[in-house]
KEMARKOL-246343 format. One record per residue (C-alpha): residue number from 1; x, y, z. Coordinates in Angstrom, 1 decimal, decimal comma, always signed. Example, Ala and Ser with C-alpha at 12.3 -4.5 7.8 and 13.67 -1.06 7.14 Angstrom:
num/px/py/pz
1/+12,3/-4,5/+7,8 $
2/+13,7/-1,1/+7,1 $
//
This chain:
num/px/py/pz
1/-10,5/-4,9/-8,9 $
2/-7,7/-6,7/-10,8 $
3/-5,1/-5,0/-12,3 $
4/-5,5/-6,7/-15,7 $
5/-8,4/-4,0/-16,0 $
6/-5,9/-1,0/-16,3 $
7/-4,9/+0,1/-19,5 $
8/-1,4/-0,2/-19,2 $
9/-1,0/-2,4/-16,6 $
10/+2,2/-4,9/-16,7 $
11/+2,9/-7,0/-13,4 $
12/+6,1/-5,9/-11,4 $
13/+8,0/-7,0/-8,8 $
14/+7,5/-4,0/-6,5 $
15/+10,0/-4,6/-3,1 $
16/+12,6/-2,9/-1,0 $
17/+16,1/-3,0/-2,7 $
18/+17,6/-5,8/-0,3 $
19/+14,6/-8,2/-1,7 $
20/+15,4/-7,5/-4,9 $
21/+19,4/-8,2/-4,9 $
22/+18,4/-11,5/-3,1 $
23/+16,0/-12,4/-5,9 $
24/+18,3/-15,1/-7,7 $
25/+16,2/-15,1/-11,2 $
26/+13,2/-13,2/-12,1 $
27/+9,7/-13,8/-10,7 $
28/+7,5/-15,9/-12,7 $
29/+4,5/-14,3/-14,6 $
30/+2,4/-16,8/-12,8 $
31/+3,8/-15,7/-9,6 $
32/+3,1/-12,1/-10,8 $
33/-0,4/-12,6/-11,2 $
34/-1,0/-13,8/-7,7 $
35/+0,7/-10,5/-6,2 $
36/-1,8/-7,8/-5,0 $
37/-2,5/-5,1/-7,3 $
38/-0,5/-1,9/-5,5 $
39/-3,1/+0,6/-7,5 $
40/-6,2/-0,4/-5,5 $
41/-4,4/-0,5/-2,2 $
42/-3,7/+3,1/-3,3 $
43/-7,1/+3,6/-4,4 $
44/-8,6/+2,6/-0,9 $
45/-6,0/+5,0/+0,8 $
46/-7,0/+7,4/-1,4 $
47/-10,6/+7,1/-0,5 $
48/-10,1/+7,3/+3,0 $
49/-7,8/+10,0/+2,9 $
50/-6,6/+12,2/+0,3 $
51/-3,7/+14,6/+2,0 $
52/-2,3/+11,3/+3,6 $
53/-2,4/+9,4/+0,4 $
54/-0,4/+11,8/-1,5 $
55/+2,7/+11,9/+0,8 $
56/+5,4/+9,4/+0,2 $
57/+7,3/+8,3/+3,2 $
58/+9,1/+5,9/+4,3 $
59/+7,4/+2,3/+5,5 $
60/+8,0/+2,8/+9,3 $
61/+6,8/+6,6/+9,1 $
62/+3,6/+5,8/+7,9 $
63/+3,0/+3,1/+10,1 $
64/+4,1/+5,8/+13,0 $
65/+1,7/+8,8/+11,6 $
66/-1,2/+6,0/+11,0 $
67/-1,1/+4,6/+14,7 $
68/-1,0/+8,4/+15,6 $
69/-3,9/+9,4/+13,8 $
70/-5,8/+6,2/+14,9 $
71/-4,7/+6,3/+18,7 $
72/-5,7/+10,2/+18,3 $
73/-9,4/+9,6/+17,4 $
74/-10,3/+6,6/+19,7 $
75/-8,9/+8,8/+22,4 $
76/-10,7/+12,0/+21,7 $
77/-14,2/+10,3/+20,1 $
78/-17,1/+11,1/+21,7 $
79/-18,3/+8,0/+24,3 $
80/-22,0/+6,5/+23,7 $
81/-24,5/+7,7/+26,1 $
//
């Protein structure tokens, strides 16, 4: 889905505060349109799992709790027969 099919969407520069204060001008609106669209990502997240997707935290907690909930299924799934 592309974010030009949003009602209000306007493309952002979404980063991390170092990334922005090295940013020496402003992105160009053709470099905009070539970043990915954060509301699908969120979408997808959402689909796959609400309580998860509603908690903001930072980058390298997420990362932990997702590679905790993955390891946590593989290891408890029931083995083919």
């Amino acid at each position: 889905m592309n974010c030009s099919q949003y009602k209000h969407a306007a493309p952002a520069l979404v980063s991390c505060v170092p990334v922005k204060r090295s940013l020496v001008v402003q992105p160009s609106t053709s470099l905009l349109e070539k970043a990915p669209c954060l509301s699908s990502y969120y979408m997808r997240l959402y689909g796959m799992d609400i309580v998860s997707s509603m908690k903001a935290l930072p980058i390298n907690h997420a990362i932990r709790g997702a590679i905790e909930q993955v390891s946590l299924y593989y290891n408890f799934r029931r083995k083919p027969a």
